[in-house]
KOLNU-116312 format. One record per residue (C-alpha): residue in one letter; y, x, z. Coordinates in nm, 2 decimals, always signed. Example, Ala and Ser with C-alpha at 12.3 -4.5 7.8 and 13.67 -1.06 7.14 Angstrom:
! residues 2
   rest        Y        X        Z
      A    -0.45    +1.23    +0.78
      S    -0.11    +1.37    +0.71
END
This chain:
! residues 496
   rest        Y        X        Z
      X   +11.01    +5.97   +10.50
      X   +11.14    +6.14   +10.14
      X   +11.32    +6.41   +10.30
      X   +11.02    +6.48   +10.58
      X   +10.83    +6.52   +10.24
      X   +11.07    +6.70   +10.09
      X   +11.13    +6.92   +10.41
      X   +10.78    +6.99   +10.43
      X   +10.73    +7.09   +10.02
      X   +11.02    +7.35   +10.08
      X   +10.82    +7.52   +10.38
      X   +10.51    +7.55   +10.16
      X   +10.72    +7.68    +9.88
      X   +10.85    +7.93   +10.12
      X   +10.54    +8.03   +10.31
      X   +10.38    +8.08    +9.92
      X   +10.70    +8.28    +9.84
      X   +10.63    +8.50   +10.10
      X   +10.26    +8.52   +10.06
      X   +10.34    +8.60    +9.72
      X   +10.58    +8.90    +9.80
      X   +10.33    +9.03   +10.06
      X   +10.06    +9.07    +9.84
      X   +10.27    +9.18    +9.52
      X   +10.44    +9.49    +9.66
      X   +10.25    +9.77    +9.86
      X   +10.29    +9.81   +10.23
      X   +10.40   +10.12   +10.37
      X   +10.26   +10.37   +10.64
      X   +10.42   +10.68   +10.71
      X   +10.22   +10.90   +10.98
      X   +10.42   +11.21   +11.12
      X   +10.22   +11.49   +11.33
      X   +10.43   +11.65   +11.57
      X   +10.44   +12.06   +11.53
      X   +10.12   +12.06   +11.29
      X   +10.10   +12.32   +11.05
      X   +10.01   +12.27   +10.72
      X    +9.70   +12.50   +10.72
      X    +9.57   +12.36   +11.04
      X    +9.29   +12.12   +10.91
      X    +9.00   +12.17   +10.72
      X    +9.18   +12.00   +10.46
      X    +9.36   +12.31   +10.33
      X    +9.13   +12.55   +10.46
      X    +9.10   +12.59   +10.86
      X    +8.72   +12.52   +10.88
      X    +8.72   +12.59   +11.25
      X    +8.92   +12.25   +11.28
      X    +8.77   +11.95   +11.19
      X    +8.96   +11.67   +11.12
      X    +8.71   +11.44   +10.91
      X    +9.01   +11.16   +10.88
      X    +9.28   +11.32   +10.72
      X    +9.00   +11.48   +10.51
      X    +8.89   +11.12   +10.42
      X    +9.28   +11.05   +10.32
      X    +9.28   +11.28   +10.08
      X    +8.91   +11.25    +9.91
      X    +9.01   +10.91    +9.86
      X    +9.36   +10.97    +9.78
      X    +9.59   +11.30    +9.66
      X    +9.65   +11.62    +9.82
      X    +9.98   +11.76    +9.74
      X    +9.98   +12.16    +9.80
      X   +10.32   +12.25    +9.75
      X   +10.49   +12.03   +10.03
      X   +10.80   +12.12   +10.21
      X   +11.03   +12.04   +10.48
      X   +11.38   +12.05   +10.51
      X   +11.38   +12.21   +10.84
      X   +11.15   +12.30   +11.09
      X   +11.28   +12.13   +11.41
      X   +11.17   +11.79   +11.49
      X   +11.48   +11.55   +11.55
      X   +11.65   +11.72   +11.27
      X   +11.36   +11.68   +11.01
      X   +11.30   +11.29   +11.14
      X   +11.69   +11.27   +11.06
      X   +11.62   +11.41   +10.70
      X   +11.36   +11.17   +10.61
      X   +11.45   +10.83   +10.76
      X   +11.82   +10.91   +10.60
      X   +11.68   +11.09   +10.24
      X   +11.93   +11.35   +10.33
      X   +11.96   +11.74   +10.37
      X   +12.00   +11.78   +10.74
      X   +12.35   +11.89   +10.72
      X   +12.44   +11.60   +10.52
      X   +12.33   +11.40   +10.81
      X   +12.58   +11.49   +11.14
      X   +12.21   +11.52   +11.31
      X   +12.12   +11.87   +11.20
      X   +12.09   +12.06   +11.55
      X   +11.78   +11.96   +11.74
      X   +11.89   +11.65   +11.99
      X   +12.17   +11.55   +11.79
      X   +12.16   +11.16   +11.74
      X   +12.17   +11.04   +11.43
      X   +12.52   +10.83   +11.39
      X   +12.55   +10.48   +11.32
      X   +12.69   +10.55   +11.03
      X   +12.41   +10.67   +10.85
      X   +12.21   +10.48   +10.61
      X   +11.84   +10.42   +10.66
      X   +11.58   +10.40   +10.38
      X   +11.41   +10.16   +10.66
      X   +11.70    +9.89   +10.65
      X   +11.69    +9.90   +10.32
      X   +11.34    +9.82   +10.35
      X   +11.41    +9.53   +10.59
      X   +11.67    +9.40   +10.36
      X   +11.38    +9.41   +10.05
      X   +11.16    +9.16   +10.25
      X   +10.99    +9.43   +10.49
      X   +10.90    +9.41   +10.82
      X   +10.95    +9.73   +10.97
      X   +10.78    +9.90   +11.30
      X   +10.82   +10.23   +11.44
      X   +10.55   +10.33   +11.69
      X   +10.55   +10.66   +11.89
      X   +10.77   +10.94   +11.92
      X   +11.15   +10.84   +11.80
      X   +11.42   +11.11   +11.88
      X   +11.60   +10.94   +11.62
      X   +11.93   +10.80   +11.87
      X   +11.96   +10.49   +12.01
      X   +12.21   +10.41   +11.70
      X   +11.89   +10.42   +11.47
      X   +11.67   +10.17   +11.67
      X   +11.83    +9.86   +11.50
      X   +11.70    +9.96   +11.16
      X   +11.33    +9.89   +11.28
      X   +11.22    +9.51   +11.34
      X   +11.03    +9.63   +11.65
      X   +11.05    +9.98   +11.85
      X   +10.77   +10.10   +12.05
      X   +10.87   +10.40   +12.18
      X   +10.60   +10.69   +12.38
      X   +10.70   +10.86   +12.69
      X   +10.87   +11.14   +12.67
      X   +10.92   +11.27   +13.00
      X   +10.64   +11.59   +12.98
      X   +10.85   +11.71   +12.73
      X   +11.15   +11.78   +12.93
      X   +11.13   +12.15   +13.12
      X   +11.28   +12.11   +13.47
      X   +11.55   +12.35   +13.57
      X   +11.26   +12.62   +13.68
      X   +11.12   +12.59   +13.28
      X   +10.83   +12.40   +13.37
      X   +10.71   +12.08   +13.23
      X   +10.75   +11.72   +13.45
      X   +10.47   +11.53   +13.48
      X   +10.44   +11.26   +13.25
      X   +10.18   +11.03   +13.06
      X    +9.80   +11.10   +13.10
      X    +9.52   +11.05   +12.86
      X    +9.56   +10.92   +12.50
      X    +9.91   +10.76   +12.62
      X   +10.04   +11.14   +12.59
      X    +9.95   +11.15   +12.19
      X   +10.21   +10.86   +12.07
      X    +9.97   +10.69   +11.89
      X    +9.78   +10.48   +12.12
      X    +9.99   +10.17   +12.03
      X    +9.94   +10.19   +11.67
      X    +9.69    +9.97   +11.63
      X    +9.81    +9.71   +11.84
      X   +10.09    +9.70   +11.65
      X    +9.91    +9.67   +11.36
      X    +9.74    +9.38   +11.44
      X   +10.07    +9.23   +11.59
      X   +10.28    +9.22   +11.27
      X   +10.34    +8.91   +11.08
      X   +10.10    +8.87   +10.78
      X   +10.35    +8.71   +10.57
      X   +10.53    +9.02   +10.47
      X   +10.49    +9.33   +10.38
      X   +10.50    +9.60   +10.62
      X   +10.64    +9.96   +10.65
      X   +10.54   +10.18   +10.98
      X   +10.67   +10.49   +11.12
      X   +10.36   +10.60   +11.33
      X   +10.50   +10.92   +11.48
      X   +10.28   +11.10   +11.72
      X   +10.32   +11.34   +12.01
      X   +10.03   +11.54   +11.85
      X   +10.03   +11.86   +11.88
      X   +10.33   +11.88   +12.06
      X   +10.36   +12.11   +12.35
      X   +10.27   +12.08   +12.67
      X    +9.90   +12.15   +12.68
      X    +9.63   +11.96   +12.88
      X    +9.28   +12.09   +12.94
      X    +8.94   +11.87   +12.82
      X    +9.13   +11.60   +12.59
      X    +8.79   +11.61   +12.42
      X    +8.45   +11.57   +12.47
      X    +8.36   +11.90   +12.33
      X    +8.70   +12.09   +12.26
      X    +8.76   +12.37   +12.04
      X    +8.63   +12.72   +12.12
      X    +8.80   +13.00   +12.14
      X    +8.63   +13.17   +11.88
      X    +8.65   +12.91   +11.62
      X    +9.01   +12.96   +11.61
      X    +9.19   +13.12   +11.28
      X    +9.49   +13.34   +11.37
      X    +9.80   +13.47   +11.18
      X    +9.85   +13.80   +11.12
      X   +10.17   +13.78   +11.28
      X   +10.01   +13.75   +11.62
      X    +9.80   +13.94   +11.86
      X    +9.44   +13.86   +11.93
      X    +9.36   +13.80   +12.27
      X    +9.18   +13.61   +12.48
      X    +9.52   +13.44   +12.59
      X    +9.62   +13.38   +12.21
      X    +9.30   +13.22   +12.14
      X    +9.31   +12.98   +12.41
      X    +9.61   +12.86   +12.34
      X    +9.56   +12.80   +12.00
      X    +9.22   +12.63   +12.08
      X    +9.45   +12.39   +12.29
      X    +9.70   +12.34   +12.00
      X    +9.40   +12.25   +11.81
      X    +9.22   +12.01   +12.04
      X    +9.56   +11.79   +12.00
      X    +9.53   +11.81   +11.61
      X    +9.18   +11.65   +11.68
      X    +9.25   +11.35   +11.87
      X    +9.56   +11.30   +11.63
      X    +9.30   +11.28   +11.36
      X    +9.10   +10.98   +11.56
      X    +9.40   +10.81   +11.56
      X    +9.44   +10.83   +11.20
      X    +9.09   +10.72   +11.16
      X    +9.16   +10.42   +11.38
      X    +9.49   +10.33   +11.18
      X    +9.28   +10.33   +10.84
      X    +8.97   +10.13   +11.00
      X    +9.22    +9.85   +11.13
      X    +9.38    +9.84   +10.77
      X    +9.01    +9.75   +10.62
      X    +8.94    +9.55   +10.87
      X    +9.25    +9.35   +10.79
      X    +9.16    +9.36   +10.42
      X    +9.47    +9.55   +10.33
      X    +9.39    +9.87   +10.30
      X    +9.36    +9.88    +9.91
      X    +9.74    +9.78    +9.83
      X    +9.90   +10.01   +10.16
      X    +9.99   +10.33   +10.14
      X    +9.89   +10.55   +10.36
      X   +10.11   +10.89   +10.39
      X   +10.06   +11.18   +10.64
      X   +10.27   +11.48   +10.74
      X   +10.42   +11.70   +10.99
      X   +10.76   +11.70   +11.11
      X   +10.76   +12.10   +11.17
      X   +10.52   +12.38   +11.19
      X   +10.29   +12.51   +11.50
      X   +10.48   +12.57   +11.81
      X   +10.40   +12.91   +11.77
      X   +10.63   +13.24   +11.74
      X   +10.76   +13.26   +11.38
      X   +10.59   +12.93   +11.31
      X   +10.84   +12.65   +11.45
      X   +11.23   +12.67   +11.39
      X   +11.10   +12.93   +11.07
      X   +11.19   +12.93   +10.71
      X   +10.84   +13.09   +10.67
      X   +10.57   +12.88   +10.56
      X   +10.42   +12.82   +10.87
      X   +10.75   +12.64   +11.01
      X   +10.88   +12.46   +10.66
      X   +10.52   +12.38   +10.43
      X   +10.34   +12.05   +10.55
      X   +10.06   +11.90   +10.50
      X   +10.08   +11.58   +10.26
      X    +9.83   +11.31   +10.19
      X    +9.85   +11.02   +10.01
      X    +9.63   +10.77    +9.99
      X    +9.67   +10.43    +9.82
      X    +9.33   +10.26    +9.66
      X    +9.53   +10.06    +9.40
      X    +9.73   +10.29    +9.28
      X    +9.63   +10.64    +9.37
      X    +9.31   +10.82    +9.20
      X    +9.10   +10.95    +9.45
      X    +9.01   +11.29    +9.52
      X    +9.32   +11.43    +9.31
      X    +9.52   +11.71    +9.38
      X    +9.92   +11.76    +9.26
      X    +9.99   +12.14    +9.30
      X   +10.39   +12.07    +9.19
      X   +10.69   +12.11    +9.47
      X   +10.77   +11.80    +9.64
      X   +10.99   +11.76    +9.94
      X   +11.07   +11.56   +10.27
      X   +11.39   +11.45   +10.15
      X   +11.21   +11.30    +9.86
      X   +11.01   +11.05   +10.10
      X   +11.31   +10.81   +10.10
      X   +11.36   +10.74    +9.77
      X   +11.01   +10.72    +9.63
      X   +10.94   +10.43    +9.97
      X   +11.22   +10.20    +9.82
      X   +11.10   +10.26    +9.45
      X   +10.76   +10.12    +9.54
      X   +10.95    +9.82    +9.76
      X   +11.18    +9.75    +9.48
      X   +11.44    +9.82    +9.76
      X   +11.80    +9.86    +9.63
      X   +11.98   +10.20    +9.70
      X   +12.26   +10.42    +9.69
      X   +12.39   +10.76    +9.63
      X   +12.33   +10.85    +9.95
      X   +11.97   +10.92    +9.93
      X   +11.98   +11.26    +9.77
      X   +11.61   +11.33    +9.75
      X   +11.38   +11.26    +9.43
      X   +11.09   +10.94    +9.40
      X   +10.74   +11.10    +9.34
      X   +10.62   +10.82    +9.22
      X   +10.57   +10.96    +8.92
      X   +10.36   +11.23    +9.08
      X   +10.13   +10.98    +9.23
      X    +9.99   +10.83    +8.92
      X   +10.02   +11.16    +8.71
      X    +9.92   +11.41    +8.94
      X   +10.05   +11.68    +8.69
      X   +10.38   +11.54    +8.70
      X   +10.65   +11.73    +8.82
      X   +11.01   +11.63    +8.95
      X   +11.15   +11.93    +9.11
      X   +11.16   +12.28    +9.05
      X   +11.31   +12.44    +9.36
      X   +11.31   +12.32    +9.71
      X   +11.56   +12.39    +9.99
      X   +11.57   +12.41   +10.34
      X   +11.76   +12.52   +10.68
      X   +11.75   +12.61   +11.02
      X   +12.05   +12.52   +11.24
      X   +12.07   +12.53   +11.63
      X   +11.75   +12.47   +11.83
      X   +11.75   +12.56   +12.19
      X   +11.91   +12.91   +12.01
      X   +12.22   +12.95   +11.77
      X   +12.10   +13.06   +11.48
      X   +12.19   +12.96   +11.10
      X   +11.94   +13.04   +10.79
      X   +11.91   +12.89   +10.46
      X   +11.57   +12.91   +10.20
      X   +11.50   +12.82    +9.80
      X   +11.14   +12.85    +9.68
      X   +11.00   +12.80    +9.40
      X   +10.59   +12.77    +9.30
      X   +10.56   +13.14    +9.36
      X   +10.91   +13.29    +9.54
      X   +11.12   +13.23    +9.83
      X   +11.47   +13.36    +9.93
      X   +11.60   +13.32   +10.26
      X   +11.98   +13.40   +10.41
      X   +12.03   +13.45   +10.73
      X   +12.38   +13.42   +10.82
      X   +12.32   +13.51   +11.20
      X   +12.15   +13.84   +11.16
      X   +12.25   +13.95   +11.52
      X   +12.00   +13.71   +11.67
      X   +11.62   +13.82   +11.67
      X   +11.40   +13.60   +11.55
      X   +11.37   +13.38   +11.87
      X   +11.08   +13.10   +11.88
      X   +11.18   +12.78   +12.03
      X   +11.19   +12.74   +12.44
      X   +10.82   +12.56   +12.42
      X   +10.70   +12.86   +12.20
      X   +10.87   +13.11   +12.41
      X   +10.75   +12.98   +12.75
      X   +10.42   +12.98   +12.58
      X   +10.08   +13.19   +12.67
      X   +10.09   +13.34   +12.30
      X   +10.48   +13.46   +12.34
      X   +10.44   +13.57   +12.69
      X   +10.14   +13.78   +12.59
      X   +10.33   +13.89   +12.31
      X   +10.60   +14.03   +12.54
      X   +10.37   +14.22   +12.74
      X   +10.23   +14.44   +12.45
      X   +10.56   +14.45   +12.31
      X   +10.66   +14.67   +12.62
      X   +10.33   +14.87   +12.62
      X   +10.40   +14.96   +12.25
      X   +10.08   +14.75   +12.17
      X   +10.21   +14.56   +11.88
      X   +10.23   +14.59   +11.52
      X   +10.51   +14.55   +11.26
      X   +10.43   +14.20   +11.14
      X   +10.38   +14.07   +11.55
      X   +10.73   +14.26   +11.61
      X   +10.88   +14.02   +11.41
      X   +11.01   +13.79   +11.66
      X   +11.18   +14.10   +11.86
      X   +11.36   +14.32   +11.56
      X   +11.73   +14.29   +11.54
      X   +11.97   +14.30   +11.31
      X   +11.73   +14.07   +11.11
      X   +11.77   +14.12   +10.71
      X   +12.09   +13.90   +10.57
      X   +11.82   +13.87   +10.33
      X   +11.49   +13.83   +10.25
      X   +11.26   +13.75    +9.93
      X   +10.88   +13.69    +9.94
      X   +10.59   +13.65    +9.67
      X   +10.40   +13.36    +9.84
      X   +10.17   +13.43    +9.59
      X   +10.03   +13.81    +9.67
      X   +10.18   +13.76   +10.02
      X   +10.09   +13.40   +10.17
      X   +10.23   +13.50   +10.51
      X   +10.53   +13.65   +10.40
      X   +10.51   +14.03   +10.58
      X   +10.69   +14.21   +10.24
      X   +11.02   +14.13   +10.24
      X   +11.10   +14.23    +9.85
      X   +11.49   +14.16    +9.86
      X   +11.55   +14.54    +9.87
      X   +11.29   +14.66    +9.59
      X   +11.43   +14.72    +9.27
      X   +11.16   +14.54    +9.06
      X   +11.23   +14.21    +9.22
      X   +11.63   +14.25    +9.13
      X   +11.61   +13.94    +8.90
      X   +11.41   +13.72    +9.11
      X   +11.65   +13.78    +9.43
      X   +11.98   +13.71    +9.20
      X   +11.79   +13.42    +9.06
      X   +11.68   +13.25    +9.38
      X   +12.07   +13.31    +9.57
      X   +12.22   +13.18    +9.26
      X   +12.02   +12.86    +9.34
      X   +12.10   +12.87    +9.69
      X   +12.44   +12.89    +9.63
      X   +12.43   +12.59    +9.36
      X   +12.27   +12.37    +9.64
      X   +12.48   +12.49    +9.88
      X   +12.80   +12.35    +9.70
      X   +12.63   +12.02    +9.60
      X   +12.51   +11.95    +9.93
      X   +12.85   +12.06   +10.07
      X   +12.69   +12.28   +10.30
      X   +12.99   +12.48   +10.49
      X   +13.01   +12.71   +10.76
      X   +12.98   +12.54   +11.11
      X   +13.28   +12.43   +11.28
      X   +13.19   +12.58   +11.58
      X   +12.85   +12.78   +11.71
      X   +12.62   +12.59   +11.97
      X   +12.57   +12.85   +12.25
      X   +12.23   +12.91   +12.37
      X   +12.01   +12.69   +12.60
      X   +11.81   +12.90   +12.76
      X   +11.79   +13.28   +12.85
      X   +11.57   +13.43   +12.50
      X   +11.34   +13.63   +12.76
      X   +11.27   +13.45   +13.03
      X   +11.32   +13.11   +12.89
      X   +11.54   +12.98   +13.18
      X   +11.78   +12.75   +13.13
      X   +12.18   +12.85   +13.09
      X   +12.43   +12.73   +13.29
      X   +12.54   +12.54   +12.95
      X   +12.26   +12.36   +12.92
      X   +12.30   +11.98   +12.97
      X   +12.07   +11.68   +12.92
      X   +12.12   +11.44   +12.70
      X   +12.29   +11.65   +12.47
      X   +12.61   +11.55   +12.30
      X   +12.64   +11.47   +11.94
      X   +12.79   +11.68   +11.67
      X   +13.14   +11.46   +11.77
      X   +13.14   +11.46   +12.08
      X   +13.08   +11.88   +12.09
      X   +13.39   +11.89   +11.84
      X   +13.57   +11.70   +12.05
      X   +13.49   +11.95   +12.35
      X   +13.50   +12.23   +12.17
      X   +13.85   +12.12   +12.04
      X   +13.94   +12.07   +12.47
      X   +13.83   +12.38   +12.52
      X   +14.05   +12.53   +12.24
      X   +13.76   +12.67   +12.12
      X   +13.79   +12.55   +11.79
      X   +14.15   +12.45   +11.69
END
């Protein structure tokens, strides 16, 4: 009878331990658009796109408007985050490249902290990775996949196609005796396209273009499409935040959102530009987070790792190279980086390009200057980039839409984000801007080294044809790793 007693004290203890934990540490929710620029919601700007709640998020939480990615390409820049490394650091950097086994996960250090973990939606992560998650929900895929004529396979229908209709399931399905951290990763805005997702979808006219493209009635349609996706997204996040209150834990969770990449646009995705590498970024937290705040400092995606385990009081290692913004969410003056970096590595095209910014300049190498400019295949097959390629031919296009044709590219280019938000000057051959230029490469450089970012061991041939998009006799699905290319390559004698 004294040890049933005893046996049964101890489970109370426990159940109060946990109880304790869950309540004392926040939980985490880290919501990744899919191909979403960071201009493209009213939030920063785009009134002709509504998207009343991520606009909530950030009225009731911080808006951070100097937030970057490490890459523009989405496997790559999930690879960056979940790791809290530079993509090259990460033996993941091209885009299908599974991450390896070996990698280190700020999510298993998350699990090991008392976390229960979730990742809901898209995952292009490896199967190597789906052991660092207490439960995987993963969307279909299949519509993503062109078939050997270029064309999308039939896949999911409805809200099933956005990768978030299982988030609040899950929600309700976790244990409530622990804290929780999920990875809601949509679809959204993802190409392909469907037709009346909405009730009352976006009109052509209400969309904003770039300077960078031509406006047609073809453009504007497919843009207005792009945006519809961006709108249901922005239900689901309404959805996730309503089951967090209804829960009664919405005050102590963090809620996070940003985009993996930029539009799936030409000289948006797979960029260095702005429109491929800046993301939107809202946090909200109740507790902690004053609402309606605004940081205007740097911040990065390879800083998401770090800053997740501070809040768990999650042990770490060196291998998380980022920086915690912590700070930055109760200061929102606070600073904790002056530069940011990124790169651009294979993606359906070889290509190889590096940038630094600071608040108000960019630099950008491009090591492959043989290569134009190419979008990626989805961007290339698209109505925007077809159009594009019919005006090119006619002489119908201007210097800045040109841009994705125009080779030799410039090994180098430097841009005042501050007079020239779309980045159309290229300043790295002006005189005046001498110091900036030497400034910015010296950085590059410096990170280069530290990062131990070295010349490829071998270059990924393209995919698909950069006109036509059909597929190459070289392409093949699933793609190897990095390892097992080496160890073609080195077959081949391609590589000794």
């Amino acid at each position: 009878m004294r040890f049933v007693f005893t046996f049964v004290a101890f489970c109370f203890c426990v159940i109060a331990a946990q109880a304790e934990l869950a309540g004392s540490r926040p939980n985490l929710v880290l919501i990744i658009a899919d191909d979403m620029a960071w201009d493209d919601c009213s939030l920063y700007g785009n009134k002709g796109l509504p998207t009343p709640n991520i606009d909530r998020m950030a009225a009731e939480g911080m808006r951070f408007d100097r937030a970057f990615l490490t890459i523009s390409s989405c496997s790559p820049s999930r690879a960056s985050i979940i790791t809290g490394r530079y993509p090259h650091q990460t033996d993941a950097e091209q885009l299908h490249w599974p991450i390896p086994k070996e990698q280190i996960t700020f999510s298993e250090r998350l699990m090991k902290a008392g976390y229960w973990t979730a990742s809901v939606g898209k995952f292009h992560m490896g199967e190597a990775m789906k052991n660092r998650f207490d439960k995987v929900i993963e969307a279909d895929m299949s519509g993503f996949i062109a078939s050997a004529k270029g064309t999308f396979q039939e896949s999911a229908k409805g809200d099933a196609k956005s990768g978030a209709s299982e988030w609040v399931r899950t929600l309700k399905e976790r244990p409530n005796n622990k804290p929780f951290f999920l990875w809601l990763a949509a679809l959204d805005p993802h190409r392909p396209y469907d037709q009346k997702i909405l009730k009352n979808p976006t009109k052509p006219r209400d969309v904003t273009l770039p300077p960078y493209v031509p406006d047609t009635p073809e453009v504007r349609g497919d843009y207005a499409l792009y945006y519809d996706e961006i709108r249901r997204l922005d239900r689901f996040v309404g959805e996730v935040l309503a089951e967090l209150k209804r829960q009664k834990v919405d005050d102590n969770t963090l809620v996070m959102f940003i985009s993996d990449n930029g539009r799936p646009m030409p000289r948006d995705k797979t960029t260095l530009y702005d429109s491929g590498v800046r993301t939107p970024w809202i946090v909200r937290w109740p507790a902690k987070v004053k609402a309606g705040t605004v940081n205007p400092n740097l911040v990065s995606s390879v800083d998401i790792a770090r800053t997740f385990m501070d809040l768990a009081g999650a042990k770490y290692g060196d291998t998380f190279v980022g920086k915690s913004f912590a700070p930055m969410l109760e200061n929102p003056k606070a600073s904790i980086r002056d530069f940011a970096f990124g790169e651009k590595n294979w993606h359906d095209f070889s290509d190889r390009c590096r940038y630094v910014r600071d608040e108000r300049f960019k630099y950008i190498r491009n090591f492959y200057p043989h290569y134009p400019n190419t979008p990626s295949a989805d961007a290339l097959r698209s109505p925007v980039f077809r159009t594009m390629q019919k005006l090119r031919d006619s002489g119908k296009l201007n210097a800045a839409q040109m841009n994705c044709f125009i080779k030799p590219r410039p090994k180098e280019e430097l841009y005042d984000l501050e007079n020239d938000p779309y980045e159309l000057n290229n300043l790295a051959g002006k005189p005046q801007y001498v110091t900036h230029l030497k400034r910015l490469r010296a950085e590059l450089k410096g990170w280069q080294k530290r990062t131990d970012d070295r010349e490829p061991e071998f270059e990924a041939p393209d995919e698909f044809d950069r006109e036509t998009c059909l597929p190459l006799p070289v392409r093949h699905r699933p793609r190897a790793s990095k390892a097992e290319m080496l160890k073609q390559f080195r077959e081949k004698g391609r590589i000794e």
